[in-house]
C-alpha positions in Angstrom: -100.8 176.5 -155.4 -99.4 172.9 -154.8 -97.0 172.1 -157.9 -94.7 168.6 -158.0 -92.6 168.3 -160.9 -90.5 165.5 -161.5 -87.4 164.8 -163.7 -85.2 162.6 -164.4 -86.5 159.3 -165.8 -85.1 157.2 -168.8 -84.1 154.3 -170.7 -81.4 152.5 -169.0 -80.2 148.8 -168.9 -81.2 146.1 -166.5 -78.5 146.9 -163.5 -78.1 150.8 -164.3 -79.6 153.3 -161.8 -81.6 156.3 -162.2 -81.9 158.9 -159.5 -85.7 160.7 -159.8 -86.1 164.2 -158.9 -89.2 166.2 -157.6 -89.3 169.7 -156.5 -91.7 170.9 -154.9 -93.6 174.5 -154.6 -96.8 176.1 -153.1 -96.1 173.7 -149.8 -94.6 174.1 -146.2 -92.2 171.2 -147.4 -90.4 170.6 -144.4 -93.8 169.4 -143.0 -94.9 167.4 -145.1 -94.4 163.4 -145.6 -93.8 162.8 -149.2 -94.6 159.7 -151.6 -93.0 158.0 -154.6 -95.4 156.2 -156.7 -95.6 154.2 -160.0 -97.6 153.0 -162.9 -96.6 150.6 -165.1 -97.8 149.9 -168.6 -101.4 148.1 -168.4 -101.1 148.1 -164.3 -102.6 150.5 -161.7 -100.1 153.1 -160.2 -98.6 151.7 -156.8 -97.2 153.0 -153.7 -93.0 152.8 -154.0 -91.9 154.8 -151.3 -92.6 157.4 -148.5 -90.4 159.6 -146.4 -91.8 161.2 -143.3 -91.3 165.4 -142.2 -88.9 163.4 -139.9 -86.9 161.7 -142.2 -88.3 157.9 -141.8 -88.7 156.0 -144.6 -90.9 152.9 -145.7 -90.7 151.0 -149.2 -92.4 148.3 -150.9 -91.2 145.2 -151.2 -90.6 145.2 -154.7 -88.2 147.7 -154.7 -86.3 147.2 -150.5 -82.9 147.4 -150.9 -82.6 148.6 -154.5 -84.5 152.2 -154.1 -83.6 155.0 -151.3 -85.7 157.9 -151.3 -84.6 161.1 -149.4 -85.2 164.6 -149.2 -83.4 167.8 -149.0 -85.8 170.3 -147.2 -83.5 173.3 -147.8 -84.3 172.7 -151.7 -87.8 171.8 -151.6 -86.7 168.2 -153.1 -87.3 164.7 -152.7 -84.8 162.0 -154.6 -85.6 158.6 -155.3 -82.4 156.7 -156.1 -83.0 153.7 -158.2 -80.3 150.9 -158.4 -80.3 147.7 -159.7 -82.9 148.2 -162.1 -84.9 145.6 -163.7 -87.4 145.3 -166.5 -90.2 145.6 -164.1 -89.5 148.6 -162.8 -90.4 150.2 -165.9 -93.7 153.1 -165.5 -94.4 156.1 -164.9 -93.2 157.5 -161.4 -95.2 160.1 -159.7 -94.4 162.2 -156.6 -97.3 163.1 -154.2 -98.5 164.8 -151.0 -101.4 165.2 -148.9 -102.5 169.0 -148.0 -105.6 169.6 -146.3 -106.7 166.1 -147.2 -106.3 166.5 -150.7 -103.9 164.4 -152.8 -101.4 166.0 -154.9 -99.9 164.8 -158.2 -97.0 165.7 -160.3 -97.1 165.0 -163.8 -94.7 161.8 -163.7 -91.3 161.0 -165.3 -91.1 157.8 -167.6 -88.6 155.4 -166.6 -87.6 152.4 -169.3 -85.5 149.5 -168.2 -84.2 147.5 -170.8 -83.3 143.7 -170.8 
């Protein structure tokens, strides 16, 4: 069966960086396009960032030039490097993929940025 798990979220400064991990299982990863996504507290979750099976990526526009996500097919693993952190960017961050038309969840990593 599909299984996302992410790890490493946690409290950091305003200006630190975090880098997100998910790893993937149950998937023909190398196939798949796969999404970073958000919630923060009291908002709904949001789109962050995608990377294609080809390796293009796309971000939103509250986090361009500040967050890279990549992937590393060989490991079953997408990163989402976080720099210059601000208060805002504090949520829950989810990794996800599409199979079959179904949508596909890990169980999300807390990230804290304090001022």
């Amino acid at each position: 069966q599909v299984q996302l798990v992410e790890s490493g979220g946690g409290l950091v400064q305003a200006g630190g960086s975090l880098r997100l991990v998910c790893a993937a299982s149950g998937i023909i990863f190398r196939s798949k396009s796969m999404g970073w996504y958000r919630q923060g507290p009291g908002k709904q979750r949001e789109w962050v960032a995608v990377i294609t099976s080809g390796g293009s990526t796309n971000y939103a526009d509250s986090v361009k030039g500040r967050f890279t996500i990549s992937r590393d097919n060989a490991k079953n693993t997408v990163y989402l490097q976080m720099n210059s952190l601000k208060p805002e960017d504090t949520a829950v961050y989810y990794c996800a993929t599409t199979v079959n038309g179904a949508n596909y969840w890990g169980q999300g990593t807390q990230v804290t940025v304090s001022s």
